[in-house]
C-alpha positions in Angstrom: -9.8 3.8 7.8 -11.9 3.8 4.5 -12.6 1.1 2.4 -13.8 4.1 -0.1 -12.8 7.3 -1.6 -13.5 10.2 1.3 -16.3 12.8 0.1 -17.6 11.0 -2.2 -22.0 10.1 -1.5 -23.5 6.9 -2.3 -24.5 7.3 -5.7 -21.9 9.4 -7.0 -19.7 6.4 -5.7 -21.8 3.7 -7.6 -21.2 6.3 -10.8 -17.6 6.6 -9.8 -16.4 2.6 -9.8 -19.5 1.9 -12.9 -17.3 4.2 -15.0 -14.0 3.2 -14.1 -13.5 0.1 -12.0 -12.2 -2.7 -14.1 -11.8 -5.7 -11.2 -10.5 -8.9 -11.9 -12.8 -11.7 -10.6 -10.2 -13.2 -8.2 -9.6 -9.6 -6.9 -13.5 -8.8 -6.2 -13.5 -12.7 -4.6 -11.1 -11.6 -2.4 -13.0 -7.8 -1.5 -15.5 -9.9 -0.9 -14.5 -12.4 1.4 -12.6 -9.7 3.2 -16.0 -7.5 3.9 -16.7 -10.5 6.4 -13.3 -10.2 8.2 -13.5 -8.5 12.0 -10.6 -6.5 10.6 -12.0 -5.8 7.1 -12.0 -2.0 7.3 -8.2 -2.4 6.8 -9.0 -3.7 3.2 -8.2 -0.9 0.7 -10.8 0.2 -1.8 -10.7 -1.4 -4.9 -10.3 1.6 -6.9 -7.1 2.5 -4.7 -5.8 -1.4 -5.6 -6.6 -0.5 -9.2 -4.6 2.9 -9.3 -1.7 1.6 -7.8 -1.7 -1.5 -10.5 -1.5 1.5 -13.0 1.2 3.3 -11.6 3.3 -0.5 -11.4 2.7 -0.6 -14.9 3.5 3.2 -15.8 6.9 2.7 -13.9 7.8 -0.3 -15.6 8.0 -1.9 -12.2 9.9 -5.0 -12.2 10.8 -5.3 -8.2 8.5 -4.1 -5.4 7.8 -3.9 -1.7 4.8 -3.7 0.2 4.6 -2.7 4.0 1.5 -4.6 5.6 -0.2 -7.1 3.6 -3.6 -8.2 5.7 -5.5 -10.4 3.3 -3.7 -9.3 0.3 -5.5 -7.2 -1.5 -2.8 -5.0 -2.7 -0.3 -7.1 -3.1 -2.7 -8.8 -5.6 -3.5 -6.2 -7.4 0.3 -5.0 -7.9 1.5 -8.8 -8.6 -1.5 -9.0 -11.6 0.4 -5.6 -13.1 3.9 -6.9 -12.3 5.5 -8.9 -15.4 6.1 -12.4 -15.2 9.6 -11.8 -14.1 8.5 -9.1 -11.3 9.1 -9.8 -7.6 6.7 -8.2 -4.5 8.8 -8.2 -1.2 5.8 -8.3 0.9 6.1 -7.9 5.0 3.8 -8.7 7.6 3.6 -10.2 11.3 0.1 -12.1 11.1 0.6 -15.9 9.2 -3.6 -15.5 9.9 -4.2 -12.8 8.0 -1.5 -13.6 5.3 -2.5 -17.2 4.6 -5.6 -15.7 3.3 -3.4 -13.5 0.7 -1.5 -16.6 0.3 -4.9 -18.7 -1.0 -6.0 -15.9 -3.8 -2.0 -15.5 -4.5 -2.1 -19.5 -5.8 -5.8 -19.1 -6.8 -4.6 -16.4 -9.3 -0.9 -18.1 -10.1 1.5 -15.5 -8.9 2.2 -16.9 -6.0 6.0 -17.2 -7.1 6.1 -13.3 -7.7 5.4 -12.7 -4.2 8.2 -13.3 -1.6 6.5 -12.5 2.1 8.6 -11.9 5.2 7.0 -12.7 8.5 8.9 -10.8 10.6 8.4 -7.2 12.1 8.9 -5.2 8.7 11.6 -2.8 9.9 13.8 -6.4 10.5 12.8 -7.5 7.2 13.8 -4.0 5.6 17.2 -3.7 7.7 18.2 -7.1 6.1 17.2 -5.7 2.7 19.4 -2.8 3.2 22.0 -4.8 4.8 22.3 -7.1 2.0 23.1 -4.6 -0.3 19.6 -3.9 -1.8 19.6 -0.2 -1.4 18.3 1.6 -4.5 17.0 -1.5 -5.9 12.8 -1.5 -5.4 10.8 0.5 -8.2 7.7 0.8 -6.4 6.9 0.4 -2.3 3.4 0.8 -0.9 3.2 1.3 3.0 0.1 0.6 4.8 1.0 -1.2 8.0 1.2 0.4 11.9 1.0 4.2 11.7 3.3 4.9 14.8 5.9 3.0 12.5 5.6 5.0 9.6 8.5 7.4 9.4 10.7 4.2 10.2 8.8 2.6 6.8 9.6 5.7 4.8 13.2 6.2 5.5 14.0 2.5 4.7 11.4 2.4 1.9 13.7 6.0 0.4 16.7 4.0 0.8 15.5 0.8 -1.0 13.7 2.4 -3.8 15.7 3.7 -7.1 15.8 7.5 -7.9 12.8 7.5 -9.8 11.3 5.2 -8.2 7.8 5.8 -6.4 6.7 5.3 -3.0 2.5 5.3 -2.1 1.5 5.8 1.8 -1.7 5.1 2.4 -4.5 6.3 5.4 -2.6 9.8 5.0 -5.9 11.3 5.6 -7.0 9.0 8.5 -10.8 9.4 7.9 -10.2 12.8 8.7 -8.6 12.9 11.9 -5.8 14.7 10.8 -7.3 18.0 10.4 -9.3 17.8 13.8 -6.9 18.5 16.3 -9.0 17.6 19.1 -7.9 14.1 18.1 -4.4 13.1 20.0 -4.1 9.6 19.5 -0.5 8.3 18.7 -1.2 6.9 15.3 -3.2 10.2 14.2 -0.3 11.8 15.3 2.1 9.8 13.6 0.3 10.7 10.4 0.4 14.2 11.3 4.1 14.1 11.4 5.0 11.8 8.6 2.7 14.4 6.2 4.6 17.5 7.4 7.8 15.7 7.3 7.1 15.1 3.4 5.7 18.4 2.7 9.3 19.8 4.1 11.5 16.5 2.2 13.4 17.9 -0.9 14.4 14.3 -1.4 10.8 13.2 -2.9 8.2 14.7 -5.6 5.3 14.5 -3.7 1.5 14.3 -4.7 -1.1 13.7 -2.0 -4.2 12.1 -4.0 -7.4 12.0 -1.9 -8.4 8.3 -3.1 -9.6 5.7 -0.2 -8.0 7.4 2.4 -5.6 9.0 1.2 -2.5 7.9 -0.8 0.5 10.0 -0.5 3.0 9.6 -3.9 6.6 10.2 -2.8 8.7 9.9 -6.3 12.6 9.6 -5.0 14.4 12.6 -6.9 
């Protein structure tokens, strides 16, 4: 997983986020704390958290899901482009990581835009559906277990509106996708899940080569 955009060298990088990166301080007080976490290499770069705030805003997102929340970085970022009225629908399994989210969330008062489910996500997303929430979402982002993936994005098309946008991230698994002599479940997960939306006439889709890889499925 990268915490950065792939192919990009050090100072081109530097150029890169000088040019572009417009962080709130709570955001980059989070990146930072994060960088010190045993499992910070599932933190999202910042320029990934930035591009999906833009593409909240460009939808006119109102009511969102996120798939895996670790220390909230994302979610963040979305609930600080989400109106004052918008809604997250966050899901994780780890109260550890989450209560970290759960500090900046207060810290940066949207706290009450973010509703977080712990509970394995495809139990959280069943009840969505169940309750009759189908076609409801603007915007999903899924970055949780790989192996679970194609379970994520079948739920994630039936929650989110036509129109409505879903971004999958670590599509590009540092790589591992295109060497073959790498087998591993989750790489192969990925694998599938990419063909599978190359082939899916359901979706619009856009792979953009930021952090690791963000696919954009927009539901037709």
């Amino acid at each position: 997983m990268q915490k950065r955009s792939l192919g990009l060298d050090d100072r081109l990088y530097d150029y890169f986020l000088s040019v572009s990166l417009r962080e709130p301080e709570i955001l980059s007080q989070l990146r930072q704390e994060t960088a010190n976490h045993p499992a910070a290499m599932m933190q999202i770069a910042p320029e990934q958290g930035q591009f999906m705030a833009l593409l909240v805003q460009l939808l006119g997102a109102t009511k969102t899901l996120e798939i895996g929340v670790f220390t909230g970085y994302s979610s963040l970022s979305v609930a600080l482009a989400l109106p004052a009225h918008g809604k997250i629908f966050a899901c994780d399994v780890s109260k550890e990581y989450t209560n970290i989210a759960r500090r900046y969330w207060q810290q940066a008062g949207v706290a009450n835009k973010i509703d977080l489910h712990l509970a394995p996500a495809i139990e959280t997303l069943d009840r969505l559906l169940a309750s009759g929430q189908s076609e409801s979402f603007d915007f999903a982002f899924i970055d949780a277990d790989k192996e679970n993936y194609d379970c994520y994005y079948q739920r994630s098309l039936q929650l989110v509106r036509p129109g409505g946008l879903i971004a999958i991230d670590n599509v590009l698994w540092g790589g591992d996708v295109a060497n073959f002599q790498v087998q591993n479940r989750s790489t192969q997960a990925i694998r599938a899940l990419n063909e599978k939306l190359y082939h899916d006439e359901r979706i619009a889709l856009s792979l953009v080569p930021i952090s690791d890889g963000l696919t954009l499925a927009l539901k037709r």
